[in-house]
C-alpha positions as protocol buffer text, in pm:
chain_id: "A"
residue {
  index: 1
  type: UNK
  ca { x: 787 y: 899 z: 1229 }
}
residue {
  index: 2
  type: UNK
  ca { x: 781 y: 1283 z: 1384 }
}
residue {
  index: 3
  type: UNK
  ca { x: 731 y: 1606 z: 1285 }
}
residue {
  index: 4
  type: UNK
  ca { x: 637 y: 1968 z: 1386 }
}
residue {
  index: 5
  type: UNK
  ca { x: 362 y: 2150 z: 1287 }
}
residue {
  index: 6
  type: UNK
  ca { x: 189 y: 2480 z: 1335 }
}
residue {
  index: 7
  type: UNK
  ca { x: -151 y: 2494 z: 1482 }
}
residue {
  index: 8
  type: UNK
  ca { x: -274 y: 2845 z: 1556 }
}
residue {
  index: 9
  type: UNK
  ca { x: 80 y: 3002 z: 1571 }
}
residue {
  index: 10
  type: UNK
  ca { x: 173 y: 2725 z: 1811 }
}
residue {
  index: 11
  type: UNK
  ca { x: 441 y: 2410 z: 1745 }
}
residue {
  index: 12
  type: UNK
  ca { x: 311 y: 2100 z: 1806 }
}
residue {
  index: 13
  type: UNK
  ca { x: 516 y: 1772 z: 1762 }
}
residue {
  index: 14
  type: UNK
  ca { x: 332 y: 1501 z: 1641 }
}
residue {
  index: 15
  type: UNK
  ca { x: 431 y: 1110 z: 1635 }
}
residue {
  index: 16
  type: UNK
  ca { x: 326 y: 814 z: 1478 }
}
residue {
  index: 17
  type: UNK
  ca { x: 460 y: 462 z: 1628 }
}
residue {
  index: 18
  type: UNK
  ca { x: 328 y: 87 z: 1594 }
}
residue {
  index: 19
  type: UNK
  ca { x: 115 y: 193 z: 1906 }
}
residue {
  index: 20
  type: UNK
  ca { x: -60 y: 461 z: 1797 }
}
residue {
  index: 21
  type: UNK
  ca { x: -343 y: 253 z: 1660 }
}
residue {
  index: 22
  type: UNK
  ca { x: -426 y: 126 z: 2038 }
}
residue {
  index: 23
  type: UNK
  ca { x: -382 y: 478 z: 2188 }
}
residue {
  index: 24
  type: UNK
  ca { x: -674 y: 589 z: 1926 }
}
residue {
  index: 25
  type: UNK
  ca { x: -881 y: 292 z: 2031 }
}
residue {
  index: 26
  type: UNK
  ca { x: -849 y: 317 z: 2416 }
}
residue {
  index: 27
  type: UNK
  ca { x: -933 y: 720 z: 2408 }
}
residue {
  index: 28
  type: UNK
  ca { x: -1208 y: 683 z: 2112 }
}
residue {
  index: 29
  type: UNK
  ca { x: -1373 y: 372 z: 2144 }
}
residue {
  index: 30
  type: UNK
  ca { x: -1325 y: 292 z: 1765 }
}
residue {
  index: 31
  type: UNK
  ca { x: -1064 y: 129 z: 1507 }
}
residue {
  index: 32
  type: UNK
  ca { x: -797 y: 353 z: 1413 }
}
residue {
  index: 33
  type: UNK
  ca { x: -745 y: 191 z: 1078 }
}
residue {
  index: 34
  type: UNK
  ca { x: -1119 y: 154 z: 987 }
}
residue {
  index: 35
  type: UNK
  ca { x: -1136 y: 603 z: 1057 }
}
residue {
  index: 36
  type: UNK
  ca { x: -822 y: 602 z: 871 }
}
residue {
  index: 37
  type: UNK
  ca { x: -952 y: 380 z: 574 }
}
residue {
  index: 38
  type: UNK
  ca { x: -1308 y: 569 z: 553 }
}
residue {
  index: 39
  type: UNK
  ca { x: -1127 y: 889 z: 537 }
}
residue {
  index: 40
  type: UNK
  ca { x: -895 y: 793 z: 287 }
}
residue {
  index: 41
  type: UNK
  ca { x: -1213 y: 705 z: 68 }
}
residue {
  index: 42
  type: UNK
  ca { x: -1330 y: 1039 z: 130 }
}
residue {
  index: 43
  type: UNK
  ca { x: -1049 y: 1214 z: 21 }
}
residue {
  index: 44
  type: UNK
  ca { x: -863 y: 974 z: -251 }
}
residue {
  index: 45
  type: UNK
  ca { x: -773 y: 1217 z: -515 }
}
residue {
  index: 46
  type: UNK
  ca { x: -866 y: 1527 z: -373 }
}
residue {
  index: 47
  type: UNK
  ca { x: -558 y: 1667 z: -313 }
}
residue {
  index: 48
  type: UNK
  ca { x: -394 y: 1905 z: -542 }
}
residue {
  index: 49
  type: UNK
  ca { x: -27 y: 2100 z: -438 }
}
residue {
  index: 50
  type: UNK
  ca { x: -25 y: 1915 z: -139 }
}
residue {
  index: 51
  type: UNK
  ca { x: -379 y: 2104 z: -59 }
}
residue {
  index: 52
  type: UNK
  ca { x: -697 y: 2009 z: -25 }
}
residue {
  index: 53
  type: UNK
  ca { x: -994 y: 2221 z: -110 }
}
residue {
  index: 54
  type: UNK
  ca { x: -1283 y: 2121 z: 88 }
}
residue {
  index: 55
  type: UNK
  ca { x: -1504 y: 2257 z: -211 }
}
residue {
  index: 56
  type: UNK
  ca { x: -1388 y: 2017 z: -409 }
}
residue {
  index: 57
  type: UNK
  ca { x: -1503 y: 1755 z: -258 }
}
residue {
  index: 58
  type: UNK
  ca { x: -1838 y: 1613 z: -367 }
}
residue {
  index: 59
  type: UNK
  ca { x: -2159 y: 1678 z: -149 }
}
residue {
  index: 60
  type: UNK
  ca { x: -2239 y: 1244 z: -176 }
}
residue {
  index: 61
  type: UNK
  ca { x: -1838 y: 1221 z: -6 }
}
residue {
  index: 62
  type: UNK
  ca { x: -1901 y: 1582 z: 201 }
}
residue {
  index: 63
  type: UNK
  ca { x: -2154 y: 1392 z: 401 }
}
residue {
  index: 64
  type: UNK
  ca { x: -1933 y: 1112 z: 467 }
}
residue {
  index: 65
  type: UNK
  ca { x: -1655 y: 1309 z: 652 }
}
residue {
  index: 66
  type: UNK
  ca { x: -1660 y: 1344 z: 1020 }
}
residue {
  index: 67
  type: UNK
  ca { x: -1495 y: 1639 z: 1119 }
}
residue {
  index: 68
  type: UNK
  ca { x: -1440 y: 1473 z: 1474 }
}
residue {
  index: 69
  type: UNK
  ca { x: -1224 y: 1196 z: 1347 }
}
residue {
  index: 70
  type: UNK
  ca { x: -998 y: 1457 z: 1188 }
}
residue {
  index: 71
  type: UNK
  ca { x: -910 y: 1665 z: 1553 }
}
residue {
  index: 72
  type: UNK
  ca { x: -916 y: 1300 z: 1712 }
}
residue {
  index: 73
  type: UNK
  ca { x: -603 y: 1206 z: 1425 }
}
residue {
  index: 74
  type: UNK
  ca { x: -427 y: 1521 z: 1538 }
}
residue {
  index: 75
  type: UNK
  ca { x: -490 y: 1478 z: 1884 }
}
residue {
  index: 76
  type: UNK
  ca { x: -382 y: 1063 z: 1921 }
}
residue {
  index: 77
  type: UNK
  ca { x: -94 y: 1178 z: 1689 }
}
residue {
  index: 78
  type: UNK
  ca { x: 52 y: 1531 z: 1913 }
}
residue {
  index: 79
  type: UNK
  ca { x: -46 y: 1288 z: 2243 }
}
residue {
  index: 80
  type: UNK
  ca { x: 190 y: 1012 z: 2107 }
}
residue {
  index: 81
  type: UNK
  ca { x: 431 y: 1268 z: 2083 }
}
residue {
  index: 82
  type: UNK
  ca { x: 393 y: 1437 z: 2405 }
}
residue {
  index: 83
  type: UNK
  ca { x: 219 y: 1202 z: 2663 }
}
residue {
  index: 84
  type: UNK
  ca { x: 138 y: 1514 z: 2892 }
}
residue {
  index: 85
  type: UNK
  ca { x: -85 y: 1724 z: 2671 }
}
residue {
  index: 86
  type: UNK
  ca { x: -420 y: 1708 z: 2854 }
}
residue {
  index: 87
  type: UNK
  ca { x: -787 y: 1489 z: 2716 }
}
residue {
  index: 88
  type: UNK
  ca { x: -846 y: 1628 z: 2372 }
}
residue {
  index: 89
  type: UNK
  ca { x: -1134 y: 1857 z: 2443 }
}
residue {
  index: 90
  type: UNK
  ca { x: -949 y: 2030 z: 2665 }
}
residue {
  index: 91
  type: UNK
  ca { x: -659 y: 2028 z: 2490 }
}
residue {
  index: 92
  type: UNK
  ca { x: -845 y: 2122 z: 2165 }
}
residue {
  index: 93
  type: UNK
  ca { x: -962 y: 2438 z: 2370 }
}
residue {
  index: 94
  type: UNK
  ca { x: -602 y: 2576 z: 2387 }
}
residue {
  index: 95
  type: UNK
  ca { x: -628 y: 2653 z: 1997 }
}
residue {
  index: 96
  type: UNK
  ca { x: -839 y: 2916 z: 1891 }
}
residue {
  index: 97
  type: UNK
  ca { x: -901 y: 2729 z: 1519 }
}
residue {
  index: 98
  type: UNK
  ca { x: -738 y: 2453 z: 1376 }
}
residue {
  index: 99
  type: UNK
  ca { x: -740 y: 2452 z: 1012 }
}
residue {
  index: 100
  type: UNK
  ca { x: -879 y: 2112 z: 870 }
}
residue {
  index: 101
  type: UNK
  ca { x: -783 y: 2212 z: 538 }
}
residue {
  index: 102
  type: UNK
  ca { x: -459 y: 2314 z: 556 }
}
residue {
  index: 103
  type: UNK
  ca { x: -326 y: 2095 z: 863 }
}
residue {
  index: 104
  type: UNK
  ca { x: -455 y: 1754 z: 640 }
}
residue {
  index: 105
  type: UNK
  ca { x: -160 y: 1719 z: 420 }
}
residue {
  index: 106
  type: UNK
  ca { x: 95 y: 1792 z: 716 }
}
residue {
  index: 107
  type: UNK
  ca { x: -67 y: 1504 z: 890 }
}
residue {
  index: 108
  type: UNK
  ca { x: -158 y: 1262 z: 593 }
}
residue {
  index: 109
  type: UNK
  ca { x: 232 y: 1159 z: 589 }
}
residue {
  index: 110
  type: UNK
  ca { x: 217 y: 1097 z: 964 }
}
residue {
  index: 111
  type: UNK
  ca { x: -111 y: 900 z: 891 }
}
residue {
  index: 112
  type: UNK
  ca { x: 13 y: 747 z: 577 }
}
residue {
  index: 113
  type: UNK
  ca { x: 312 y: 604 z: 750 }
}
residue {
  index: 114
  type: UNK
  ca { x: 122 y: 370 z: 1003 }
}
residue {
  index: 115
  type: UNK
  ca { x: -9 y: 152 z: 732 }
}
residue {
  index: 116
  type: UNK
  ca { x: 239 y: 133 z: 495 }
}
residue {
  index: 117
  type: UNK
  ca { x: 505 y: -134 z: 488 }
}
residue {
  index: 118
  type: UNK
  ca { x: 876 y: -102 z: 503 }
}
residue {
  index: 119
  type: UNK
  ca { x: 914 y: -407 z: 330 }
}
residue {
  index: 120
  type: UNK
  ca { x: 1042 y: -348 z: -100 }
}
């Protein structure tokens, strides 16, 4: 699955394939679907209008998210896409903000779409 999103002004395609999951573990050390599982905790039912509102998320769940695994989703996600964008920091450095918030639900589908079956 790919799509195009904004990030500070700027497209950026982003692409999720069956090896997505390794690319996340060979650049982060850590279990792409375990991040994606925890985070999914966090935020089950939180979204509202396709938003979420990071003040409505409990202060017992606030302290569970990891900011870090969020830009680390975008980045394995734009760098499956795009195998020349640079190591994240860097690459992170070429945004002046990135919008956890609001970029969330344009990447939860993307997300969503590596662990769910085709199968009916």
């Amino acid at each position: 699955m790919e799509k195009t999103i904004y990030i500070d002004d700027k497209p950026v395609r982003l692409k999720s394939t069956a090896a997505t999951a390794m690319r996340y573990k060979a650049q982060f050390k850590k279990d792409y679907f375990s991040e994606l599982l925890k985070l999914a905790k966090v935020f089950s039912g939180q979204e509202k209008d396709g938003e979420i509102d990071l003040q409505d998320i409990s202060y017992e769940n606030m302290g569970l998210v990891d900011f870090e695994v969020l830009y680390n989703f975008i980045w394995v996600l734009a760098k499956t896409a795009d195998k020349t964008i640079p190591e994240p920091l860097e690459w992170l450095d070429g945004f002046d903000s990135m919008p956890i918030a609001d970029l969330f639900p344009e990447i939860s589908e993307l997300l969503q779409s590596s662990i769910e079956s085709k199968k009916k």
